[in-house]
C-alpha positions as CSV (number, residue, x, y, z in Angstrom):
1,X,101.0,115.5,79.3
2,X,100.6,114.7,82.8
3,X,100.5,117.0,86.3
4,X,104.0,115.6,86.9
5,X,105.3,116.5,83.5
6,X,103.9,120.2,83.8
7,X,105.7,120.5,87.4
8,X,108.6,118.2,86.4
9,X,111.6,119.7,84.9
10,X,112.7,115.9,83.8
11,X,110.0,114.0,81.2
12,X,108.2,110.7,82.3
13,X,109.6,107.8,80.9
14,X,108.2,103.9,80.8
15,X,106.1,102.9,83.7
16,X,105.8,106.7,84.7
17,X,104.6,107.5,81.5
18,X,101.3,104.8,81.5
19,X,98.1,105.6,82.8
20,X,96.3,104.1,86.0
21,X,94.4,101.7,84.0
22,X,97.6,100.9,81.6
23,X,99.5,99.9,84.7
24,X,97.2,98.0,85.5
25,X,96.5,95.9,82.5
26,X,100.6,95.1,82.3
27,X,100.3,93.5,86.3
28,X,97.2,91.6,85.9
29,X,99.2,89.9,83.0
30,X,102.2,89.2,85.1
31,X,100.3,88.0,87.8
32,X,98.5,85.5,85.7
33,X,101.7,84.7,83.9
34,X,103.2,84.2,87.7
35,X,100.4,81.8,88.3
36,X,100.7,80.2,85.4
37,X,104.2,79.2,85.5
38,X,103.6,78.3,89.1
39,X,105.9,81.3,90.4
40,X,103.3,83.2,92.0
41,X,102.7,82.5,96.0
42,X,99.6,83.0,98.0
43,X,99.0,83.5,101.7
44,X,97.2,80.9,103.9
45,X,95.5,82.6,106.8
46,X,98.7,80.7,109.1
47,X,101.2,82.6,107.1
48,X,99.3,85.7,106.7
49,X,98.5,85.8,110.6
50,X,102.6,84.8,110.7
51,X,103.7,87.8,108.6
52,X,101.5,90.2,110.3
53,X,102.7,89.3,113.7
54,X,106.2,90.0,112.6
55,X,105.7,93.5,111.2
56,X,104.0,94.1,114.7
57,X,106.9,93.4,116.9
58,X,108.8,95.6,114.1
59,X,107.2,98.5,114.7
60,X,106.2,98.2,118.2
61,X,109.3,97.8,119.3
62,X,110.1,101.6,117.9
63,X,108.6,102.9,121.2
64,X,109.2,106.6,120.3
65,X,107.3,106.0,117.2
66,X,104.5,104.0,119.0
67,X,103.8,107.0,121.6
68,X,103.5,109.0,118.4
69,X,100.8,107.1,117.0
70,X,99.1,106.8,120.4
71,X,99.2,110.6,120.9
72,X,97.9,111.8,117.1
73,X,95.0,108.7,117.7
74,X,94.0,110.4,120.6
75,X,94.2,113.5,119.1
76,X,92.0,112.7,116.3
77,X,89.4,111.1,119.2
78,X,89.1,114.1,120.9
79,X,88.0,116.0,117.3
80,X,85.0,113.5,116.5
81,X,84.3,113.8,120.1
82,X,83.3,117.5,120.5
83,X,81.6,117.6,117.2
């Protein structure tokens, strides 16, 4: 039995039920079977660079949520700073 079924008043079923390394073993297979039947799709560095641009402007333009992340950065400066 897992921590989560202990704590859990509902059992683990399927995926939830597998260990790390079980999990694991059933993606690497459909990964290679996505490759395999020419499904799977990899990133040049264009589209990479393209894709990380665009989740930039997403959350940048949340300007409440970027002062956030500016103050707790500081924050966290300011510790390794005076140690």
């Amino acid at each position: 039995m897992t921590e989560r079924e202990e704590t859990s008043s509902k059992p683990l079923r399927g995926f939830a039920r597998l260990n790390a390394e079980q999990r694991a073993q059933i993606a690497r297979r459909g990964g290679l079977a996505a490759h395999a039947s020419g499904h799977a799709h990899e990133f040049d560095t264009k589209e990479a660079r393209q894709a990380g641009h665009k989740g930039g402007e997403a959350v940048s333009a949340n300007r409440q949520h970027m002062a956030e992340i500016g103050r707790k950065g500081g924050k966290g400066r300011r510790k390794r700073v005076e140690n």
